[in-house]
RODO-2510 file (C-alpha; in nm, 4 decimals, decimal comma):
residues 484
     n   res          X          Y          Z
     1     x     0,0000     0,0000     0,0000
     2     x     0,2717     0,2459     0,1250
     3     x     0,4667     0,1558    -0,2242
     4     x     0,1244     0,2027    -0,4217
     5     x     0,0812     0,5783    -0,2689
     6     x     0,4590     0,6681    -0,2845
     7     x     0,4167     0,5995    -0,7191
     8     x     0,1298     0,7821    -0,7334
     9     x     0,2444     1,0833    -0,5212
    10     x     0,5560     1,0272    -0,8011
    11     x     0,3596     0,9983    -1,0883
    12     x     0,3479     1,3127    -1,3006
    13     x     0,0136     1,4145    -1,3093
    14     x     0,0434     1,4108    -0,9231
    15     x     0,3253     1,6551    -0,9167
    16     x     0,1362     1,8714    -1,2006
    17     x    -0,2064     1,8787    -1,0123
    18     x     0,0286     2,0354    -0,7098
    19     x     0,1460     2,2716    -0,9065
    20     x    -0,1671     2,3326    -1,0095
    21     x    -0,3052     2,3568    -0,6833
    22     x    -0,0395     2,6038    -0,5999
    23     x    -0,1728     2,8136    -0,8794
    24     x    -0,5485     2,7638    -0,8046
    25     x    -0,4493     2,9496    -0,4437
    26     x    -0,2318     3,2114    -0,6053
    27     x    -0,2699     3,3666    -0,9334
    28     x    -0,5994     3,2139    -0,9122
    29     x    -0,7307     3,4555    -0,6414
    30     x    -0,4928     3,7294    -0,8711
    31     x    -0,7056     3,6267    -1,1584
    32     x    -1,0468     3,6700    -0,9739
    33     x    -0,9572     3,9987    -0,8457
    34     x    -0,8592     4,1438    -1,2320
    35     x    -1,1358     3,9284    -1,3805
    36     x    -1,3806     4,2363    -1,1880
    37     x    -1,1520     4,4803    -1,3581
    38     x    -0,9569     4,7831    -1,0882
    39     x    -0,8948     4,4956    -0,8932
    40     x    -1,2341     4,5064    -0,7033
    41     x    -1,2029     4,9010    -0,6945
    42     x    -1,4468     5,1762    -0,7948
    43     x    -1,1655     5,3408    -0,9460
    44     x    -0,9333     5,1734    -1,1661
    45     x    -0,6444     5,3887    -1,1795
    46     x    -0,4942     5,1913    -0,8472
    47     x    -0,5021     4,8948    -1,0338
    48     x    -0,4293     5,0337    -1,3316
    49     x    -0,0594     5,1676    -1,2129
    50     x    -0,0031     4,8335    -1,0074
    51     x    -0,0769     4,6094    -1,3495
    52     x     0,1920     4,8673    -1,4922
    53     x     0,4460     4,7959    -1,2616
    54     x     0,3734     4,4233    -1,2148
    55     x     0,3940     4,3997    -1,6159
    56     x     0,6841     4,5737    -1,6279
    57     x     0,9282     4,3927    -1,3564
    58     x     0,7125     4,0510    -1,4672
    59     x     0,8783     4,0578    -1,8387
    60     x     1,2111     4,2050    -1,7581
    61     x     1,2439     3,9071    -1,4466
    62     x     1,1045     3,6596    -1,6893
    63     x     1,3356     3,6452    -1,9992
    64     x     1,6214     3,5412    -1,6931
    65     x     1,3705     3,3788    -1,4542
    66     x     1,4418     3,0231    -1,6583
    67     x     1,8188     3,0836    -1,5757
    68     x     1,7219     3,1507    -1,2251
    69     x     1,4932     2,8424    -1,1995
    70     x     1,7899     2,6115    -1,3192
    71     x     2,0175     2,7832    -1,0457
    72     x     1,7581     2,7439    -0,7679
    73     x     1,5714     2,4419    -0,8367
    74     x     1,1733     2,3731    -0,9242
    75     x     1,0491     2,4133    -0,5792
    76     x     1,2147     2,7334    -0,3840
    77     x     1,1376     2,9386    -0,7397
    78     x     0,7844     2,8078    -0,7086
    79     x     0,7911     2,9102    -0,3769
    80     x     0,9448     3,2315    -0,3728
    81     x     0,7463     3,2822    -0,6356
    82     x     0,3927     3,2593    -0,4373
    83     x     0,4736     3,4934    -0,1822
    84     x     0,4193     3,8068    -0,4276
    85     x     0,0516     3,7081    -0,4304
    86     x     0,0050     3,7426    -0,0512
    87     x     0,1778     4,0730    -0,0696
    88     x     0,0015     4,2128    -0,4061
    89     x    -0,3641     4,1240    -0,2425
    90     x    -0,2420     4,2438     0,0922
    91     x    -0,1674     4,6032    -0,0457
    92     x    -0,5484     4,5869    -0,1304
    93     x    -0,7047     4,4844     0,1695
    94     x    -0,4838     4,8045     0,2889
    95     x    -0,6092     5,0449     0,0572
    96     x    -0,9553     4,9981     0,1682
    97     x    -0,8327     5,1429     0,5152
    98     x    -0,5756     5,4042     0,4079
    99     x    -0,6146     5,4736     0,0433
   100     x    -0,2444     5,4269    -0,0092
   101     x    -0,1985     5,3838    -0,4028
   102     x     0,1810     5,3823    -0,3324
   103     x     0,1859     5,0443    -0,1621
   104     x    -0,0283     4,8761    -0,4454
   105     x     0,2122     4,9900    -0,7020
   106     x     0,4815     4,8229    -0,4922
   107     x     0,3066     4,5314    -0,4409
   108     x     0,2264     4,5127    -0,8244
   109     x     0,6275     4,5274    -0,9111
   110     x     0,7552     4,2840    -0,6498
   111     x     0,4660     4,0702    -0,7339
   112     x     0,6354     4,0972    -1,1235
   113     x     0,9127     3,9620    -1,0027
   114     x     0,7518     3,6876    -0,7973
   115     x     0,5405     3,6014    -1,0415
   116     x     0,7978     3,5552    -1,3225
   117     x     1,0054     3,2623    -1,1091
   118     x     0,6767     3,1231    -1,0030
   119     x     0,5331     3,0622    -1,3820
   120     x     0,8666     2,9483    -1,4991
   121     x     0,8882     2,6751    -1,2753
   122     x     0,5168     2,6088    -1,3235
   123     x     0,5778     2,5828    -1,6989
   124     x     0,9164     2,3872    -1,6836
   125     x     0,7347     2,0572    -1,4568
   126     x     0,3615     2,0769    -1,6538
   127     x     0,5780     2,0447    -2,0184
   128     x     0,8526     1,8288    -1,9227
   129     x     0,7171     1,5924    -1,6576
   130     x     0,4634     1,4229    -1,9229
   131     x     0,5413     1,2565    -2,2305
   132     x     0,5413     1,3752    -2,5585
   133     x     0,1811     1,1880    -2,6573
   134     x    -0,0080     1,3660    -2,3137
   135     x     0,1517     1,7008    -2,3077
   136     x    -0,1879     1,8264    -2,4018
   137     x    -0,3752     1,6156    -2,0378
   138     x    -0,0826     1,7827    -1,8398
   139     x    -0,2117     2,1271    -1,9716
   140     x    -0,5704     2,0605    -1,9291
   141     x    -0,4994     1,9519    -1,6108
   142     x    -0,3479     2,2020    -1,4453
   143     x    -0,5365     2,4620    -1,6304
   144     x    -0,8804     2,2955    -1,4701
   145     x    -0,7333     2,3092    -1,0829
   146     x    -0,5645     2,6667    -1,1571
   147     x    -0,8901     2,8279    -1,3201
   148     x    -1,1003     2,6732    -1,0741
   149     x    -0,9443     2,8904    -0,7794
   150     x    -1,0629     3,1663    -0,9816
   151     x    -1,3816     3,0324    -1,0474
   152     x    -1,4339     3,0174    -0,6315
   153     x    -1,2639     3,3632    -0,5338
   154     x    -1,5069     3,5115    -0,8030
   155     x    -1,7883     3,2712    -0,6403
   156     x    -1,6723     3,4387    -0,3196
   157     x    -1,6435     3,7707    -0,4258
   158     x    -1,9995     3,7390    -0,5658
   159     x    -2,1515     3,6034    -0,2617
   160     x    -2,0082     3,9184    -0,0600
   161     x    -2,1107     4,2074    -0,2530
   162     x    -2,4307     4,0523    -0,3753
   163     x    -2,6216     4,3020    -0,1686
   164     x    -2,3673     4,5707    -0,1961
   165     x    -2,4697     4,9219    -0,3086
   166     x    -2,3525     5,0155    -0,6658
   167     x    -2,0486     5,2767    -0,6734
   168     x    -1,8705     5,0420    -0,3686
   169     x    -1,5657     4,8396    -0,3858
   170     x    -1,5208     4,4627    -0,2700
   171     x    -1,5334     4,4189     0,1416
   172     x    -1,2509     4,3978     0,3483
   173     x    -1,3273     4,0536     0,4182
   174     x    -1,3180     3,9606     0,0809
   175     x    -0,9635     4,0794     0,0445
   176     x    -0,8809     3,9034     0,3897
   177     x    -0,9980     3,5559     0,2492
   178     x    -0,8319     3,6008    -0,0469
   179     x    -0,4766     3,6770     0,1586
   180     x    -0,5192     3,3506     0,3878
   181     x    -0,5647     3,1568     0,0372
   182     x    -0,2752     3,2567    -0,1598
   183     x    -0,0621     3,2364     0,1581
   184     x    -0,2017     2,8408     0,1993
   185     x    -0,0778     2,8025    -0,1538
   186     x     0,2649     2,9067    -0,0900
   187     x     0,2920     2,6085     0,1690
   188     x     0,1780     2,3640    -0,0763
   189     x     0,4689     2,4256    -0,2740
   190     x     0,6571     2,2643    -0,0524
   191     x     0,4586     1,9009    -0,1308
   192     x     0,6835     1,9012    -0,4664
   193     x     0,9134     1,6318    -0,5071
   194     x     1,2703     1,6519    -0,7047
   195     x     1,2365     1,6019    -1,0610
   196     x     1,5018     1,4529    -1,0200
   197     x     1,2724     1,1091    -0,8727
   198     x     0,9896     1,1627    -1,1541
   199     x     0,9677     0,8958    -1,4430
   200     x     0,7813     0,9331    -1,7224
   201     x     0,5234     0,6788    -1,8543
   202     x     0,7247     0,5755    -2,1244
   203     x     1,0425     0,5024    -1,8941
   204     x     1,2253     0,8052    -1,9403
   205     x     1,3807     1,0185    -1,6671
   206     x     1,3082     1,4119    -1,6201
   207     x     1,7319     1,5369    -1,6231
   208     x     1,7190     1,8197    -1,3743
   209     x     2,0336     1,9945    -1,4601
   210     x     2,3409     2,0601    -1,2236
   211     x     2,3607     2,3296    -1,0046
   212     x     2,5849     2,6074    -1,1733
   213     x     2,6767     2,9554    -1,1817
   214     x     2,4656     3,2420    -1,2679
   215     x     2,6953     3,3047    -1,5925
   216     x     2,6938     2,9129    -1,7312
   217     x     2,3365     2,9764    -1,6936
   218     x     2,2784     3,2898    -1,8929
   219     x     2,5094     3,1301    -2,1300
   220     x     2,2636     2,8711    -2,1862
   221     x     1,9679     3,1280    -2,2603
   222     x     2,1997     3,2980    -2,5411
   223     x     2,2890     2,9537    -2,6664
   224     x     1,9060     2,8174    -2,6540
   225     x     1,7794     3,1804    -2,8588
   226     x     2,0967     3,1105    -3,0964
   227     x     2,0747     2,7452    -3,1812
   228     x     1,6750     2,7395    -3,1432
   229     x     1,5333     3,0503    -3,3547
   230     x     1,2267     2,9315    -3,4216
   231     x     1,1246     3,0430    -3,0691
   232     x     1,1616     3,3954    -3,2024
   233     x     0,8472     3,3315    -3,4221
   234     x     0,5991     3,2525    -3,1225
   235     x     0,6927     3,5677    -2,9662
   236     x     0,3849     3,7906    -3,1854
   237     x     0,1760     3,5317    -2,9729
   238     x     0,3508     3,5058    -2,6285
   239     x     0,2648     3,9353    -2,6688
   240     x    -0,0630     3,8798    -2,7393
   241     x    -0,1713     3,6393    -2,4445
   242     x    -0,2558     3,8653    -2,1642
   243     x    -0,2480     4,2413    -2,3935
   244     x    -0,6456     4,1363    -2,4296
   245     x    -0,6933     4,1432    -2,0533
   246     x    -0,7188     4,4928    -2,0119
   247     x    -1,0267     4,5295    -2,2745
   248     x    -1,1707     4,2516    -2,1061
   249     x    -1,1433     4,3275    -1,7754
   250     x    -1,1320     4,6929    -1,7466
   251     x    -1,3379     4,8001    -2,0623
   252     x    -1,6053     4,5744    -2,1063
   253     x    -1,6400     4,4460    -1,7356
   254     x    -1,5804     4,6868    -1,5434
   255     x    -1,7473     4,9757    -1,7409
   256     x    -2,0737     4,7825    -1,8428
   257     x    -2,1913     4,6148    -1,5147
   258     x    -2,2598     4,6312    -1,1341
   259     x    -2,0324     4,5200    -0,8828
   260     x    -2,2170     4,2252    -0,8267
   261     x    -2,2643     4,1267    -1,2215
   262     x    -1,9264     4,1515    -1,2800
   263     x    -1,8330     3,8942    -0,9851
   264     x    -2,0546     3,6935    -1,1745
   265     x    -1,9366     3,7705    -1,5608
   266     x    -1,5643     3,6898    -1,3611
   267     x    -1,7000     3,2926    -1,2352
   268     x    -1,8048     3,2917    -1,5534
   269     x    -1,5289     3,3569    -1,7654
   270     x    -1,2489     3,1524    -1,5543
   271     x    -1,5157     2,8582    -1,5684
   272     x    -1,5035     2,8872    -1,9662
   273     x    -1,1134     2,8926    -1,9361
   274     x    -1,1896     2,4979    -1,7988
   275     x    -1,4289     2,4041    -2,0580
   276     x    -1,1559     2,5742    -2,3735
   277     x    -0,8893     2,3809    -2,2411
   278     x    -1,0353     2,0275    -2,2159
   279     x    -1,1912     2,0779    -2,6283
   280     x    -0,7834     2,1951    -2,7204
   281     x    -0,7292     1,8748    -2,5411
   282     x    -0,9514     1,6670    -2,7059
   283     x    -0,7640     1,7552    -3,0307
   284     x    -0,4048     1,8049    -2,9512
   285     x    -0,3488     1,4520    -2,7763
   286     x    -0,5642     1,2403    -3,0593
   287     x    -0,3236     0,9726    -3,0930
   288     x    -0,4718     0,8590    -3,4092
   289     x    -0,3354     1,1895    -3,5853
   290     x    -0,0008     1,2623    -3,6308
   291     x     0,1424     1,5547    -3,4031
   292     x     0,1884     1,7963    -3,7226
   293     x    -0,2082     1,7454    -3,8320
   294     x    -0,3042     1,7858    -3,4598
   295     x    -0,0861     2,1238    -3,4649
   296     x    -0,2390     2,2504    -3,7336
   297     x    -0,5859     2,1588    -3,6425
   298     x    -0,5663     2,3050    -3,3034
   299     x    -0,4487     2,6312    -3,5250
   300     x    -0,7420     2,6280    -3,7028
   301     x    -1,0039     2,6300    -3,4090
   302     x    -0,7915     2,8672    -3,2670
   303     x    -0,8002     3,1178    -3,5815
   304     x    -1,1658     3,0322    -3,5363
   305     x    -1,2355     3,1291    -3,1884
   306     x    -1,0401     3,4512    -3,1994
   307     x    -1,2051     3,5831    -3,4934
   308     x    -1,5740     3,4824    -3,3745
   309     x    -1,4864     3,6449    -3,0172
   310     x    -1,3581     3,9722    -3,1783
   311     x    -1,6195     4,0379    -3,4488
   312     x    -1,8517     4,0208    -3,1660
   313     x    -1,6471     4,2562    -2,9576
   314     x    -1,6032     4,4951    -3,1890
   315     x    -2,0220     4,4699    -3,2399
   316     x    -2,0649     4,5814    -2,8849
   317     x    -1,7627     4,8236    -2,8663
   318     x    -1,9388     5,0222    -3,1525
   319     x    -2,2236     5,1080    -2,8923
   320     x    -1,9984     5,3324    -2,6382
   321     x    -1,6752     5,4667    -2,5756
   322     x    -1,4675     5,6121    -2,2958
   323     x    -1,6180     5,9380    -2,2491
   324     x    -1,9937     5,8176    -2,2518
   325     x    -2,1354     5,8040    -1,8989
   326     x    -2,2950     5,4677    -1,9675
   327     x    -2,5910     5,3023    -1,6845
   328     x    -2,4751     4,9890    -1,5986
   329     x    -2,6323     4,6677    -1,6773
   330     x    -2,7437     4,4588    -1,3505
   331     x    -2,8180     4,0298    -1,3787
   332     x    -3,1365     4,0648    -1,2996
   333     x    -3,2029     4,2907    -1,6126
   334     x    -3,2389     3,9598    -1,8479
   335     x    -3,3041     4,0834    -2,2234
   336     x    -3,0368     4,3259    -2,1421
   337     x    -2,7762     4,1028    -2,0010
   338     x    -2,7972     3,7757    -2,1384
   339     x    -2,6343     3,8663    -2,4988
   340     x    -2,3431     4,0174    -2,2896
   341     x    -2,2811     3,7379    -2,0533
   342     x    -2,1999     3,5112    -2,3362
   343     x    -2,0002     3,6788    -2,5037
   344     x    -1,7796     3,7133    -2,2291
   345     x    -1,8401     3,3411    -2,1796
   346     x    -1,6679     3,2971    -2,5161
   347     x    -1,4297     3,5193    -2,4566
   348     x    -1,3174     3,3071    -2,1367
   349     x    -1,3379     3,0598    -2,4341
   350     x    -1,0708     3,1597    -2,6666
   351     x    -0,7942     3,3271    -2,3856
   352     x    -0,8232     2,9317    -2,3156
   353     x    -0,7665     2,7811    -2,6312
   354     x    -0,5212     3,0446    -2,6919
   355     x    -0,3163     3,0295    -2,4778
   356     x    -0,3268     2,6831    -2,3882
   357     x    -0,2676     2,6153    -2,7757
   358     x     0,0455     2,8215    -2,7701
   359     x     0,1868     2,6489    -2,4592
   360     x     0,1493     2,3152    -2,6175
   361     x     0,3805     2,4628    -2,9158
   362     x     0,6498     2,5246    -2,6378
   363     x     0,5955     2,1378    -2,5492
   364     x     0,5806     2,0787    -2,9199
   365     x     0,9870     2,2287    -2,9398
   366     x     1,1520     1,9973    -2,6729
   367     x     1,1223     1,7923    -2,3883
   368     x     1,3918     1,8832    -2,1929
   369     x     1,3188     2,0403    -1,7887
   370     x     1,5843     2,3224    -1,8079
   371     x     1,5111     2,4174    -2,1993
   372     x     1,1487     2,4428    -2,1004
   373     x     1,2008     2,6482    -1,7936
   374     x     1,3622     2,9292    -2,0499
   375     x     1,1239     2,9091    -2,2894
   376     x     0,8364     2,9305    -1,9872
   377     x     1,0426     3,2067    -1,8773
   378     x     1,0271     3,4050    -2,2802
   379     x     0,6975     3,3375    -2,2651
   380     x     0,6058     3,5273    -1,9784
   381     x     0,8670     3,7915    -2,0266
   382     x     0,6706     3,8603    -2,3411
   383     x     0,3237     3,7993    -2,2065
   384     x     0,3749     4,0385    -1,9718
   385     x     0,5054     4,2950    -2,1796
   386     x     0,2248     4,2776    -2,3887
   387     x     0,0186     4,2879    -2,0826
   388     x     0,2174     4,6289    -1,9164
   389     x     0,1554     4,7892    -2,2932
   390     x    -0,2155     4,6991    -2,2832
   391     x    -0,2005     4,8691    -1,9078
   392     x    -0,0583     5,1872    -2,0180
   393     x    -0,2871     5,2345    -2,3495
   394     x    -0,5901     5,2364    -2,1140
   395     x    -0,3814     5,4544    -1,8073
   396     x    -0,2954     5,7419    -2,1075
   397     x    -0,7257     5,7160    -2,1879
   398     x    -0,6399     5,5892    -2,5378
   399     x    -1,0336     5,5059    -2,7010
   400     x    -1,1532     5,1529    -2,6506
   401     x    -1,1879     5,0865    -2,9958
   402     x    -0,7922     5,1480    -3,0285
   403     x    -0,7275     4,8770    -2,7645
   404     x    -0,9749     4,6354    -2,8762
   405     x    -0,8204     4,6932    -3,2649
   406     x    -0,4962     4,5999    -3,1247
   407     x    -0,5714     4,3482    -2,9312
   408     x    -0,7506     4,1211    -3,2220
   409     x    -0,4368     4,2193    -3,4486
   410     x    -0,1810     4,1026    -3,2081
   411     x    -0,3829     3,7669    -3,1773
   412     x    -0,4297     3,7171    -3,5904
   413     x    -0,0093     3,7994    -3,6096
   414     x     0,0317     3,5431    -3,3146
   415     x    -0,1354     3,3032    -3,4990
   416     x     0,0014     3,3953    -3,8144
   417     x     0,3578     3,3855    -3,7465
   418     x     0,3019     2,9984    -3,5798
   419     x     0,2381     2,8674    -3,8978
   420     x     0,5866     2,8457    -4,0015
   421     x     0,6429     2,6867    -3,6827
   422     x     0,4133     2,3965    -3,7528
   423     x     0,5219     2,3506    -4,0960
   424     x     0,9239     2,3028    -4,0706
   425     x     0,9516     2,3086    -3,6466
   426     x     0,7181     2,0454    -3,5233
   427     x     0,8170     1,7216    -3,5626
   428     x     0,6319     1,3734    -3,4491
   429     x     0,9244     1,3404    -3,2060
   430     x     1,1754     1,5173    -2,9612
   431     x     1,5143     1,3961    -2,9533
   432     x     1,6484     1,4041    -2,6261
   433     x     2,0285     1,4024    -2,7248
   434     x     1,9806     1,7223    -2,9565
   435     x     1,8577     1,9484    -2,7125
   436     x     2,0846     2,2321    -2,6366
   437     x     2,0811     2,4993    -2,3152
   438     x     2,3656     2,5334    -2,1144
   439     x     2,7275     2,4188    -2,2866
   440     x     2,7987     2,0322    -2,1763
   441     x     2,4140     1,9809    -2,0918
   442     x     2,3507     1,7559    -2,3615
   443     x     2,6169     1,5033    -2,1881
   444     x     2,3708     1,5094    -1,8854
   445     x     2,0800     1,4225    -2,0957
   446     x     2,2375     1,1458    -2,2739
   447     x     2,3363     0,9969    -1,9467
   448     x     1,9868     1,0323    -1,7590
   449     x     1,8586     0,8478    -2,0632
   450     x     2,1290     0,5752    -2,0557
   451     x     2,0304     0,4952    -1,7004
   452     x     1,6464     0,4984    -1,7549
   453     x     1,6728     0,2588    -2,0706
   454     x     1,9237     0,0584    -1,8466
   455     x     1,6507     0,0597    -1,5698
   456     x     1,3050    -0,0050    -1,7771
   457     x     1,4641    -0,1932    -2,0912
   458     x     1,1646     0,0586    -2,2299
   459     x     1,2289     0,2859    -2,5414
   460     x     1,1286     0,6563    -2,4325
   461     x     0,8862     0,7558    -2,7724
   462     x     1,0938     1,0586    -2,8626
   463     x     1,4235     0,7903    -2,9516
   464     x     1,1816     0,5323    -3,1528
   465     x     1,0459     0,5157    -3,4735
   466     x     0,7042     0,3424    -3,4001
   467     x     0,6404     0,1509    -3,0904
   468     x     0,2966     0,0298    -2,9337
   469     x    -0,0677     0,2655    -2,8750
   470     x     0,0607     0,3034    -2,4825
   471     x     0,3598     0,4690    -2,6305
   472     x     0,6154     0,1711    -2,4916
   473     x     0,8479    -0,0804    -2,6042
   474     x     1,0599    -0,2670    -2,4802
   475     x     1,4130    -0,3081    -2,6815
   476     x     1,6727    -0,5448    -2,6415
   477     x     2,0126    -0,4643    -2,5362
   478     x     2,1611    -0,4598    -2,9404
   479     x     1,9314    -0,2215    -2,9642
   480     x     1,9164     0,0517    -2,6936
   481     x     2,2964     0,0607    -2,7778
   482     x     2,1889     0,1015    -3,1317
   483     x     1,9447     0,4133    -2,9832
   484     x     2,2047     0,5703    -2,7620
***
């Protein structure tokens, strides 16, 4: 029995659905707050400067916080990484008693740099712990548990300003429960084992790379941009990830509904992010497809969802602008309301499939832990700059219309730009012994997949050419030599 529980607290999914918890107790309750746009706020501007600084110190951190992860190891990034949270929803819960805008611009840049070690290290165990064939599951999975915490902080949220007056901001003890969350998922960081123990279905180890110094590290991020330039074309799409946020959030949101219907339009809208991510699932881990047609089928639904979503935007954005004083539509107001609700439903919808369908692309390029940690860490680093630009278009009270327009182009660039990519990148198989980081890391990989072959006698997928529906065979000695 005690055997039984110690392989399943090892098996992959385990370690991802931490992580994911992790995330459902952190940026989830991050991600409930925005969803209400101004942070739960009357006014926005608080918010507004915070997401500027956050943004800001989130993408500079991030195109290094890969490096960093490597140097510190999966779970003290993770866990460094969670305390920003505690301290960004903190300096709310304190502006409600001192109206100190100072603090939540603080908390918003520290939080940037939080945040940036704690996605890398997120995105470096949910796309190298599974194999090639369930990369997809991993993401769905954690993607469920994470948008589920801010399904129940908007649930929360909802349930404590129902009765609220219009023209208030959320309730102290909103803020409160929201704090004693996010600092709860900063202690179940610490239920993460070492990669270093984790063994993929198909046999093969995850290589958690040596301890080094800061400039072998950095080294390897030059080396991974040089030798890997396809990378380069994703980043259109890694911009365009969260720069929609702020039309969401603090255009349509915020300026169209009660404090109460947007708590709701926010449960909504994470709960769509669960429902997106299982259909991109459904799709990108059909084993009867090859990888290259699943790639570009996902791209197509994608294409499709972002064009549907933004046609329909751009319907309603024609009806006001910023300097309309506009009444503000309530739930119970039902020929009004329902129209609206669903298209933010679908737009919940497509942030899913979007960017769940570009993290899968990362998974798509390699397999290896410390690669993906970098590329996590471009990612964000460009997701957040995207998101900081977005921030400061709608600070400087540039018209709606002007964010929405470039928030659809980014998105149809993104996409765009990928196709390349999929046509002469993605291939049905990583090899292990070609991926390149840090100088002399390939050595390490070859040896972590000497011993696993030596240990299982089973043929990880990415070194076979065929191989059984479960994804494993077992060779004979001839040849795994032959492989190696």
């Amino acid at each position: 029995m005690g055997r039984r529980l110690a392989r399943y607290y090892a098996n992959p999914y385990t370690q991802v659905s931490i992580i994911g918890l992790t995330a459902f107790c952190c940026p989830g309750m991050f991600n409930a707050l925005s969803g209400m746009g101004g942070g739960g706020q009357v006014d926005p501007q608080p918010a507004d400067k915070a997401n500027i600084a956050l943004y800001s110190t989130f993408a500079v951190v991030s195109f290094f916080a890969g490096s960093i992860h490597n140097k510190l190891g999966t779970r003290l990034t993770l866990w460094l990484g969670s305390l920003g949270y505690v301290v960004y929803i903190a300096a709310f819960l304190s502006y409600n008693f001192n109206q100190n805008g100072g603090f939540i611009v603080f908390a918003g840049a520290l939080l940037g740099v939080c945040a940036s070690l704690f996605w890398s290290a997120q995105g470096a165990v949910m796309l190298s712990y599974p194999t090639e064939a369930t990369k997809g599951r991993a993401i769905a999975i954690f993607w469920t548990i994470f948008n589920l915490g801010a399904v129940i902080g908007a649930a929360v949220a909802m349930g404590l300003s129902w009765n609220s007056p219009e023209g208030s901001s959320l309730g102290n003890g909103t803020y409160a429960a929201f704090v004693a969350i996010t600092f709860i998922g900063g202690l179940i960081s610490a239920l993460l084992k070492n990669p270093a123990t984790i063994v993929r279905a198909d046999g093969s180890s995850v290589v958690v790379p040596k301890s080094t110094t800061w400039r072998f590290e950095l080294v390897g991020l030059y080396r991974l941009l040089r030798t890997d330039t396809w990378i380069l074309l994703l980043f259109p799409a890694f911009f365009a990830t969260n720069f929609f946020y702020t039309w969401q959030f603090n255009v349509y949101n915020a300026r169209l509904f009660t404090l109460r219907t947007r708590a709701l339009n926010s449960l909504l809208y994470w709960l769509a992010q669960i429902v997106g991510s299982v259909m991109l699932t459904l799709v990108v881990d059909r084993r009867s497809l090859a990888r290259k047609m699943r790639a570009w089928i996902g791209w197509f639904i994608t294409l499709a969802i972002v064009f549907a979503v933004w046609g329909g935007s751009y319907a309603e954005q024609l009806k006001f602008s910023r300097n309309e004083v506009i009444e503000r539509i309530d739930v119970m107001q039902s020929s009004a309301y329902v129209g609206l609700c669903f298209l933010y439903l679908f737009s919940g919808i497509m942030d899913s499939i979007f960017q769940c369908f570009t993290y899968w692309l990362i998974g798509a390029l390699s397999d290896d832990l410390s690669k993906l940690a970098i590329m996590a860490g471009l990612y964000k680093s460009l997701q957040s700059a995207g998101a900081a630009t977005a921030f400061g278009l709608d600070h400087a009270e540039q018209p709606f219309m002007v964010i929405l327009g470039v928030s659809w182009a980014l998105c149809a660039v993104g996409l765009l730009l990928a196709v390349p990519v999929i046509a002469l990148r993605v291939t049905e198989h990583t090899d292990p012994l070609s991926e390149k980081t840090a100088p002399g890391r390939e050595l390490e990989v070859q040896a972590a997949t000497e011993q696993g072959l030596a240990r299982t006698g089973v043929v990880p997928e990415a070194l076979r050419g065929g191989g059984s529906e479960t994804g494993e065979t077992v060779a004979t000695e001839d040849e795994r030599r032959e492989k190696v």
